[in-house]
N, C-alpha and C positions, 0 to 999 in steps of 0.2 A: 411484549415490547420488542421492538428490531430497530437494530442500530445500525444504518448503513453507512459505510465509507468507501469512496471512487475518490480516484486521481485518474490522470491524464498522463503517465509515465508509459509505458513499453508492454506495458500489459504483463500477463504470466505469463512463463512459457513452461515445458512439460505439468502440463495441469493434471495428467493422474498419476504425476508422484508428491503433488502436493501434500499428502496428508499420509504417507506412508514414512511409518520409525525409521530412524536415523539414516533418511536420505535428504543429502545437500547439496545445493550448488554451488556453494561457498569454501572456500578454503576454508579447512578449519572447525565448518560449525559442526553442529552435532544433529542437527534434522528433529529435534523434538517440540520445538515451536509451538509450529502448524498441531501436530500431533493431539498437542497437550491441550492445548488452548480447545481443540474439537471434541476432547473427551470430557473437560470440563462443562462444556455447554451441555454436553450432551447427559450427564450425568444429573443437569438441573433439567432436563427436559426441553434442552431447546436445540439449536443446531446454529452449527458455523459453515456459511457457504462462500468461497474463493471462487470468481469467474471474471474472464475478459468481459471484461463493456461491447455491448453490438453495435451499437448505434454510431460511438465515436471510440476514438484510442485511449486506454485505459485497462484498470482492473475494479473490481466492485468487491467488497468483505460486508458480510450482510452474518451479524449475530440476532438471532430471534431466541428469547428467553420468555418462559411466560409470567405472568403477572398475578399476582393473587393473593388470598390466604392461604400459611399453612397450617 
């Protein structure tokens, strides 16, 4: 199953510290977000991918989890 979401905002910006522990851009936060949320996919066997959109302005969040029996 993949679950994609885009918007038309600003796009990402530094994208290889997207997914690294408690780095923020934010006042405040604590950078475990991204982090967490990639490990729990990843821990059911799927992946979480963060990327600017090519074609037009934007960012894309694509969860693939897979589907089945267990």
């Amino acid at each position: 199953m993949r679950i994609v979401v885009e918007d038309e905002g600003p796009g990402l910006g530094e994208t290889e510290n997207l997914f690294v522990p408690f780095y923020s851009t934010k006042v405040g936060g604590a950078g475990i977000g991204l982090v967490l949320s990639q490990h729990i996919a990843q821990n059911h066997e799927g992946s979480l991918v963060l990327e600017n959109r090519s074609a037009v302005r934007g960012a894309r969040a694509s969860l693939t989890l897979p589907v089945g029996s267990a």
